[in-house]
C-alpha positions as CSV (number, residue, x, y, z in Angstrom):
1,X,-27.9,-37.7,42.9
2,X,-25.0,-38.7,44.9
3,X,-22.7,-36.7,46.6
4,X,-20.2,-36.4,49.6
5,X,-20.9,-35.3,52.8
6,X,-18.3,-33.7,54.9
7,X,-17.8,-32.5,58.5
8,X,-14.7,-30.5,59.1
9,X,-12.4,-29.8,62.2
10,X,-11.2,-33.3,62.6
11,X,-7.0,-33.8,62.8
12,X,-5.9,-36.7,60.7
13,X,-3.9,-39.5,61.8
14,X,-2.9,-42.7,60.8
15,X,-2.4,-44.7,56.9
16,X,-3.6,-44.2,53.7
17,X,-2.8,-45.8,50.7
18,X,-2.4,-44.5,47.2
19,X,-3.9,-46.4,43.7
20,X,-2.2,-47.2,40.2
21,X,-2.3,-44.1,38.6
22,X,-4.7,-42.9,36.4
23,X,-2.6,-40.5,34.3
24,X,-0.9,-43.7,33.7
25,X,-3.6,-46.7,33.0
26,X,-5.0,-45.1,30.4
27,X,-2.2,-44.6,27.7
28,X,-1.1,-48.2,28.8
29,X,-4.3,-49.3,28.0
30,X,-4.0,-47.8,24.7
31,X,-1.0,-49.4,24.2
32,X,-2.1,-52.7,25.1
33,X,-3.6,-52.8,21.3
34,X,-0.3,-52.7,19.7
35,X,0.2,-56.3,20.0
36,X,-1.6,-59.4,19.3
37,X,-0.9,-60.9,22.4
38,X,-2.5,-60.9,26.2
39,X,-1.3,-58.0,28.4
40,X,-2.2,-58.7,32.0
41,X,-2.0,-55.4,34.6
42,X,-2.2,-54.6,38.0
43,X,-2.7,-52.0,40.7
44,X,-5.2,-51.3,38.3
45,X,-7.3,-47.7,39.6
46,X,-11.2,-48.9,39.6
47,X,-11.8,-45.7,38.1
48,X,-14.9,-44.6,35.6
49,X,-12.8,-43.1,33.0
50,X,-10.9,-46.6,33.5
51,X,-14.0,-48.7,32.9
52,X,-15.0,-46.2,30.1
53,X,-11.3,-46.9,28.6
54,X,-12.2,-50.9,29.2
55,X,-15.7,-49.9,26.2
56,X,-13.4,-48.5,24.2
57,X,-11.1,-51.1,23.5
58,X,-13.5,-53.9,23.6
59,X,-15.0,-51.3,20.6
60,X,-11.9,-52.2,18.5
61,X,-12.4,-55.8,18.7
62,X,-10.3,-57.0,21.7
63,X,-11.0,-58.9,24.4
64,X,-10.6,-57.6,27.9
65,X,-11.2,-59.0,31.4
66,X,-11.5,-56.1,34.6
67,X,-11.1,-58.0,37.9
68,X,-12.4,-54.7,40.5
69,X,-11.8,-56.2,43.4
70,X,-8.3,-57.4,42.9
71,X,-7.9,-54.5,40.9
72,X,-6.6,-56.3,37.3
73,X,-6.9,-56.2,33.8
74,X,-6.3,-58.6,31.0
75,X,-6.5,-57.2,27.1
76,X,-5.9,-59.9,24.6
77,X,-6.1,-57.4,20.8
78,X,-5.6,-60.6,18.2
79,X,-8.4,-59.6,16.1
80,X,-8.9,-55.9,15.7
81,X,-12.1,-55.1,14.3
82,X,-12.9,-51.2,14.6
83,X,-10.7,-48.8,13.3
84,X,-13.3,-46.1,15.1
85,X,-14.0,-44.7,18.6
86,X,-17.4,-43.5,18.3
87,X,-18.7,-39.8,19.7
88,X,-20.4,-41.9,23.0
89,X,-17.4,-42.9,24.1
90,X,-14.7,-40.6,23.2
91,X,-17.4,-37.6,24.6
92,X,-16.7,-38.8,28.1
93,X,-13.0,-38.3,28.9
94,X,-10.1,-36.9,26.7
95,X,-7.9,-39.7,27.1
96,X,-9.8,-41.1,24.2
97,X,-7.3,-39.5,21.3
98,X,-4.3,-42.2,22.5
99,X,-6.3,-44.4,20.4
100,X,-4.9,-42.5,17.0
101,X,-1.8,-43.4,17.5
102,X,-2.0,-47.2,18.4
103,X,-5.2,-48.2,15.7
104,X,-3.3,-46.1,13.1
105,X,0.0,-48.3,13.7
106,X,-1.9,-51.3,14.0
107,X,-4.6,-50.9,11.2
108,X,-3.5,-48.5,8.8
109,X,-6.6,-45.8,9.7
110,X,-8.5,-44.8,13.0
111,X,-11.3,-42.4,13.3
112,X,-12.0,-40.6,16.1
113,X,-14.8,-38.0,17.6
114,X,-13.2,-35.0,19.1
115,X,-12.8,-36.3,23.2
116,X,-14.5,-34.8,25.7
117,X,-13.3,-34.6,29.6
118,X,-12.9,-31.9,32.0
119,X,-14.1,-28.6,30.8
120,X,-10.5,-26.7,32.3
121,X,-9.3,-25.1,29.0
122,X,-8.4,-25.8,25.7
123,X,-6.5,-28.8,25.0
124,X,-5.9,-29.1,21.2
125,X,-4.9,-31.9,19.2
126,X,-2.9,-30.6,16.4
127,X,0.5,-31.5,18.1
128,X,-0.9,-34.8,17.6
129,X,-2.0,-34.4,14.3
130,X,1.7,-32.7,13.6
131,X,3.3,-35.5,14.3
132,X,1.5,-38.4,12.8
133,X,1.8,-36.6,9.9
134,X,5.3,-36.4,10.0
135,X,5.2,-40.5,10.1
136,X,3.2,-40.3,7.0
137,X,-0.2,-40.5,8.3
138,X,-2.7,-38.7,6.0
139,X,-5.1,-36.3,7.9
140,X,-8.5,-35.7,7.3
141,X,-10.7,-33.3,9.7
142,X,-14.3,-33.7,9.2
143,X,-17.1,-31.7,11.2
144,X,-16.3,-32.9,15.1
145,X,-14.1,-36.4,13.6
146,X,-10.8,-36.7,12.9
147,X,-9.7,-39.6,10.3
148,X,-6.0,-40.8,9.7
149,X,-4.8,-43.2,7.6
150,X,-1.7,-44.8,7.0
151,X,-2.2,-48.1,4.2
152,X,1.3,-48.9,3.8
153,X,2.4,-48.5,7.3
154,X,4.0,-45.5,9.8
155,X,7.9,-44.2,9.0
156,X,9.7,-42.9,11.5
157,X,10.4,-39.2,11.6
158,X,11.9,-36.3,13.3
159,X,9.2,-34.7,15.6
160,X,9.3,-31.1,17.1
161,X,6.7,-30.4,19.4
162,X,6.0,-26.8,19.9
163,X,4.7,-27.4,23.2
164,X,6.0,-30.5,25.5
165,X,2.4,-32.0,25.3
166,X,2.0,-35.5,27.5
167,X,-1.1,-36.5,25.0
168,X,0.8,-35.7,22.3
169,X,4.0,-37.6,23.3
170,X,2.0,-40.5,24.6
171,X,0.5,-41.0,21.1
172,X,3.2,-40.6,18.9
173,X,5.5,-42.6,21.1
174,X,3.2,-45.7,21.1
175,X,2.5,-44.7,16.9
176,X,6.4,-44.7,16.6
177,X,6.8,-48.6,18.3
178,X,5.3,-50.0,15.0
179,X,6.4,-47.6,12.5
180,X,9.5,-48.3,9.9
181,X,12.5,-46.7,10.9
182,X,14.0,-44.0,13.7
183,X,11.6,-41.7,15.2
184,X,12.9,-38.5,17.2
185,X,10.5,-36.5,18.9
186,X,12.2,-33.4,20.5
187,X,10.9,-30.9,23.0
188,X,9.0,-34.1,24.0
189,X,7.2,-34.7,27.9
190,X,8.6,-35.9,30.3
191,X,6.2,-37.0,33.1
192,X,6.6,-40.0,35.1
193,X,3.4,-40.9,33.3
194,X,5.7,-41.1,30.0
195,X,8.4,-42.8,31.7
196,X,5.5,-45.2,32.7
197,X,4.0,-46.0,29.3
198,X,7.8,-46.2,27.8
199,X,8.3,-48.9,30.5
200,X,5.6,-51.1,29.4
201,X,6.3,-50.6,25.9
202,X,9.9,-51.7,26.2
203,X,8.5,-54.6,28.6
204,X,6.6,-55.3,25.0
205,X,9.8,-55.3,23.3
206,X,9.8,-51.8,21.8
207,X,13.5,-49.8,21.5
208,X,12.9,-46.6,23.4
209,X,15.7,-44.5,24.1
210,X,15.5,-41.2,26.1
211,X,12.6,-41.2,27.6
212,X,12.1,-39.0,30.4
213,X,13.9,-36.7,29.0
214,X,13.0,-33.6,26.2
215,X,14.2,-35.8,23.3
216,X,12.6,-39.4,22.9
217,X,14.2,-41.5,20.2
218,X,12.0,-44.8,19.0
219,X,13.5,-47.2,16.4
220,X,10.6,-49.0,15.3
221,X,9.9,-53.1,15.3
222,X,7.7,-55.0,13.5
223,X,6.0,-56.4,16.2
224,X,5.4,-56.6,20.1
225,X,4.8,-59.3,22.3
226,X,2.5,-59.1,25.6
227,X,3.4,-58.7,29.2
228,X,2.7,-58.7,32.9
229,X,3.0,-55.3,34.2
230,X,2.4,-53.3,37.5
231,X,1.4,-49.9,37.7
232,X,3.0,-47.1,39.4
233,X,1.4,-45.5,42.2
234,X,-0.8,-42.0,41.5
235,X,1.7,-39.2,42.2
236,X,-1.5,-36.4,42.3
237,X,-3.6,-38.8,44.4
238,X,-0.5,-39.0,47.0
239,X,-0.2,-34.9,46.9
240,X,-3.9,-34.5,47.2
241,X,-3.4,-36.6,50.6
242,X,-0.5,-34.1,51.4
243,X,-2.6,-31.4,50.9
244,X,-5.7,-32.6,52.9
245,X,-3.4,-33.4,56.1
246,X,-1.3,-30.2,55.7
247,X,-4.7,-28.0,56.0
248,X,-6.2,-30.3,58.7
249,X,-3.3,-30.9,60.8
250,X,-2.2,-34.3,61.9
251,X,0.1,-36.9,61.0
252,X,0.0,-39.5,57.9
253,X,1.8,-41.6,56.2
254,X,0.8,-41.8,52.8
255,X,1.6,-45.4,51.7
256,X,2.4,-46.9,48.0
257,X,4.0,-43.4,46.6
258,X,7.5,-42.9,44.9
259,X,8.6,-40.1,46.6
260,X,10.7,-38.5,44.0
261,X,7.7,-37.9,41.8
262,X,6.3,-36.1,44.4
263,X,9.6,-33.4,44.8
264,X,7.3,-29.7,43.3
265,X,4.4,-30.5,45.5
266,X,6.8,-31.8,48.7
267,X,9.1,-28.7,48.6
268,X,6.3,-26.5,48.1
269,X,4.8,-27.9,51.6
270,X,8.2,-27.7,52.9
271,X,8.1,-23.8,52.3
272,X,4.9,-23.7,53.3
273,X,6.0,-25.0,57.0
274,X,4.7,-28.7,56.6
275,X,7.1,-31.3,57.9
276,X,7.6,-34.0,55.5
277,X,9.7,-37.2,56.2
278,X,10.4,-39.1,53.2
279,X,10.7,-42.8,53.1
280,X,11.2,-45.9,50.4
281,X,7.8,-46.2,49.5
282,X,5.7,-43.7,51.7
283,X,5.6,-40.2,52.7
284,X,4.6,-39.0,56.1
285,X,3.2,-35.8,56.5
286,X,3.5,-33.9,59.7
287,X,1.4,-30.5,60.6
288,X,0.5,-28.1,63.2
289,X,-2.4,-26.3,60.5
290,X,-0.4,-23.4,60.8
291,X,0.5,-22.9,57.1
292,X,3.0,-20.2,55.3
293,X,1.9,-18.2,52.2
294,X,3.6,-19.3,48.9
295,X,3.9,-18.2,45.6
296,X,3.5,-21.2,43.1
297,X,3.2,-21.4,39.6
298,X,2.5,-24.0,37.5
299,X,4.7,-25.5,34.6
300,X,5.8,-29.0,32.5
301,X,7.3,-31.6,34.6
302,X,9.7,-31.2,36.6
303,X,7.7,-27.8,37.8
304,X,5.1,-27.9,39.7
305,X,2.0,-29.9,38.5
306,X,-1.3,-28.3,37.1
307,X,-3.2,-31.0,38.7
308,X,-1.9,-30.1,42.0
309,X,-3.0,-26.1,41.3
310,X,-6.6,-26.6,43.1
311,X,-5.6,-28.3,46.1
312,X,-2.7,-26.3,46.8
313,X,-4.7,-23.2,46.2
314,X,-7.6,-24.7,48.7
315,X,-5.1,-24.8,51.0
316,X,-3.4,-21.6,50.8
317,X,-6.9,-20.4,52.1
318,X,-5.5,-20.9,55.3
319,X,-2.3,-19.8,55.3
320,X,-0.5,-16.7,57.2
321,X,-0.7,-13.5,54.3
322,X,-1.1,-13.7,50.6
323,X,-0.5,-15.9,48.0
324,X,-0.1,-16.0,44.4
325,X,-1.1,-18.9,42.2
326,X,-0.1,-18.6,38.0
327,X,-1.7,-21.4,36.0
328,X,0.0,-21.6,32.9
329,X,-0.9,-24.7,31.7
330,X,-4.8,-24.2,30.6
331,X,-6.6,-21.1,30.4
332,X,-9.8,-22.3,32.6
333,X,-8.4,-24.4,35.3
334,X,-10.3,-21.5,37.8
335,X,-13.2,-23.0,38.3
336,X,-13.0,-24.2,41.7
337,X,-12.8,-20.2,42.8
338,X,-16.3,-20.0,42.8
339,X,-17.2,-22.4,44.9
340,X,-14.4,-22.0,47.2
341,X,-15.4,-18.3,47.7
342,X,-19.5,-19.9,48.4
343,X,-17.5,-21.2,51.1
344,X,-15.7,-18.2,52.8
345,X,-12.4,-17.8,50.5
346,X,-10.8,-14.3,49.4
347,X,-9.8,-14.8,46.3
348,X,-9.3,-12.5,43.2
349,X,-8.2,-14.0,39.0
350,X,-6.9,-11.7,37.0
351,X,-6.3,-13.3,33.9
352,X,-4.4,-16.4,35.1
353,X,-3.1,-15.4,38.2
354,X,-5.3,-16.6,41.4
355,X,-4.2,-13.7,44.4
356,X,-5.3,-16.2,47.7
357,X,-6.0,-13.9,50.9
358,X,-5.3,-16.5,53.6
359,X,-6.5,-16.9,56.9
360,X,-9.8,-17.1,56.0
361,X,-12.8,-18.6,57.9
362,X,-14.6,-21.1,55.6
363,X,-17.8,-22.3,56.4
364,X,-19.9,-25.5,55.1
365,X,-22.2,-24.5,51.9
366,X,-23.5,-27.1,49.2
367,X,-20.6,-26.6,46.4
368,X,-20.2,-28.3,42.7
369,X,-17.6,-30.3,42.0
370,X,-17.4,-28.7,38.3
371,X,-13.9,-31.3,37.4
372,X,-12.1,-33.6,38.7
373,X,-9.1,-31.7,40.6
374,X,-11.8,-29.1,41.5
375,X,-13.5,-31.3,43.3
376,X,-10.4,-32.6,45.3
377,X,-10.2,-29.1,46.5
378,X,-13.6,-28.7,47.9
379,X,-12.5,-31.8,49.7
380,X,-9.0,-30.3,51.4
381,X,-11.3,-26.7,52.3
382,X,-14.2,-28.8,53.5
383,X,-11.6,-30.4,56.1
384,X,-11.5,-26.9,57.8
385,X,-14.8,-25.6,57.4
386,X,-17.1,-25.0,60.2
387,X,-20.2,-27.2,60.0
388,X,-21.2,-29.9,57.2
389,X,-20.3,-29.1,53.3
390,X,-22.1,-30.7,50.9
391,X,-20.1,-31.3,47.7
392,X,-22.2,-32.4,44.5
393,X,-21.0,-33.8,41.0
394,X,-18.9,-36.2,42.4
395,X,-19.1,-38.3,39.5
396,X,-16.1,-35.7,38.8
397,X,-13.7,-37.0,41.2
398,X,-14.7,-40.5,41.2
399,X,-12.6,-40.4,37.7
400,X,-9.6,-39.7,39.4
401,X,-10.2,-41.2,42.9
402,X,-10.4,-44.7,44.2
403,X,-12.5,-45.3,47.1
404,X,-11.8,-41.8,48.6
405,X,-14.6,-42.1,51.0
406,X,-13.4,-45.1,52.9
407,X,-9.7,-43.9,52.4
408,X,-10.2,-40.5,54.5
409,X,-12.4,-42.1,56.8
410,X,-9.5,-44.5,58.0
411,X,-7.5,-41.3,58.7
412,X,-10.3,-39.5,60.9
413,X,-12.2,-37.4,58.1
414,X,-15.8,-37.4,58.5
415,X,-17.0,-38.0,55.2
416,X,-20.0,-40.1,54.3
417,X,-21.5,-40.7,50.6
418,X,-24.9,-39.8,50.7
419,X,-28.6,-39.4,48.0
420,X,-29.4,-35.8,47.9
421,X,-32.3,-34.2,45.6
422,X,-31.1,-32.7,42.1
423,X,-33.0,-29.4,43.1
424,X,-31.7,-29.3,46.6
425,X,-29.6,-26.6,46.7
């Protein structure tokens, strides 16, 4: 069994550079299936849930070719073959559900295994069931599958989304591309990870109108074309960097980042005394260690992001008096409490509310990475923790996390990957 090795109490200087994101790969992967033609990507994350995205749509019949090293895909979809995504792949990561939309527009019916992923709460799928529906899908649940099928083709509708749900408005944004007619989906997401996939759609040749904002109009085409297309940088790998240098103290600049995605998590570190010097493509981060208590809660973009919640909260482990963390995004994104307490932490949940006693002396312990973002935030504490933390399950943050290892190492952390018994505890 893998897992990460860390030795805390070293300040952090230097470079670091951010990845594609992976928020953002995976629904343009998704996407790629809507035409016939080659799509060819780059600043592609070598991520597992990327390479597990890669089985999926060679499932459906295209052809793809992942080029690691120089971190590029190709996916040429001219002869769809599989309407399906079958339970062994859609068990390991949620993503999996932003094939509905695409297959459906493409062949007229997908079936799909409820998607698995990080266990942080309950992320339904019946915004996305609401709204292919309303483009005339029929809907058929069957015990752990969802089938869909559209025979005479998708027409556009007006969407209301009770919730402004990214998955949801990923899917029916890409189902809309193809479908006959004007879409409108209101109360829609509005990520940069949306903005992403509407920009390589529209690179395709869709007309997408609004996006970025709460009401996404789509007037649909009868075809798309390929395209060569670059991916943004990871906004939550850039803040988890933020974090990591804020609790260690140091000074970084965090390279490859668009700094205004990063506006919640940089004026959050602002208030929490953390000088931050913003430039065209980087961010450097300035700190003493000496860190403010904060009050943060988490919300839809433009609030602050829920994928930022177990860094920040990590870090607010050290600050000067108590803070309060609200998740209100999912009901069991707490999990890293547990093993942040193994290490030393004062902290008390009460329903979704995380009250962080700071000033705290954390100490190394062996500590499960039980999800991905969990797992960054065993990282930031074990930066600050007195003798060696061993952090296990790191196949958890390898799906959000290129190369972290060598990354912190250039910027002074001692981590090393390391074999370590199953039973060693």
């Amino acid at each position: 069994m893998e897992c990460f090795k860390v030795i805390g109490g070293n300040k952090l200087n230097g470079k670091i550079n951010v990845s594609g994101a992976k928020n953002a790969i995976l629904p343009v992967m998704a996407a790629s299936i809507l035409t016939e033609n080659e799509c060819k990507i780059s600043n592609v994350p070598t991520l597992s849930d990327v390479r597990n995205m890669v089985k999926m749509v060679e499932f459906s019949g295209a052809l793809t070719e992942l080029d690691i090293d120089n971190e590029f895909l190709k996916i040429t979809a001219n002869n769809l073959t599989n309407g399906e995504v079958p339970y062994e792949l859609s068990s390991k990561l949620r993503a999996s559900f932003l094939f509905a939309g695409p297959l459906l527009a493409r062949m007229g019916k997908v079936k799909i295994c409820m998607p698995g992923g990080c266990a942080i709460g309950s992320r339904p799928i019946d915004l996305h069931l609401k709204g292919l529906d309303a483009l005339g899908a029929k809907i058929r649940k069957g015990w752990g599958f969802i089938e869909a099928s559209a025979p005479r083709g998708l027409k556009g509708g007006e969407i209301y989304l009770d919730f402004p749900s990214v998955g949801a408005t990923e899917n029916l944004l890409m189902a809309a591309c193809l479908a006959k007619g004007e879409t409108i989906i209101k109360n829609a997401a509005a990520e940069p990870e949306i903005m992403e996939l509407a920009r390589f759609l529209k690179k395709m040749g869709a007309k997408i109108y609004g996006d970025g904002t709460d009401t996404v109009i789509i007037e649909g085409v009868k075809s798309l074309s390929g395209c060569d297309f670059t991916m943004m940088p990871d906004r939550i790998e850039a803040g988890t960097f933020m974090t990591a240098v804020a609790v260690a103290g140091g000074d970084v600049e965090i390279c490859n980042v668009i700094p205004s995605h990063l506006d919640p998590v940089t004026a959050k570190l602002r208030e929490s005394g953390v000088e931050i010097k913003e430039l065209k493509n980087s961010i450097r981060v300035i700190s003493a260690g000496k860190i403010r208590a904060l009050d943060i809660k988490t919300l839809p973009y433009p609030g602050f992001p829920t994928d930022m919640q177990a860094q920040m909260t990590a870090l607010m482990t050290q600050a000067g008096g108590t803070s309060i963390i609200t998740e209100t995004i999912f009901e069991n994104r707490f999990l890293h409490i547990g093993e942040l307490t193994r290490m030393g932490a004062h902290i008390k949940v009460q329903g979704r509310t995380a009250i962080v006693e700071g000033k705290t002396r954390l100490t190394g312990a062996t500590v499960h990475a039980t999800d991905l973002r969990a797992g960054a935030a065993l990282i930031v504490a074990s930066l600050v923790a007195e003798g060696e933390t061993i952090i296990k399950e790191i196949e958890h943050i390898e799906r959000g996390y290129t190369n972290l290892e060598n990354k912190l190492t250039n910027i002074g952390v001692n981590i090393v990957r390391t074999q370590i018994s199953a039973d060693f505890q």
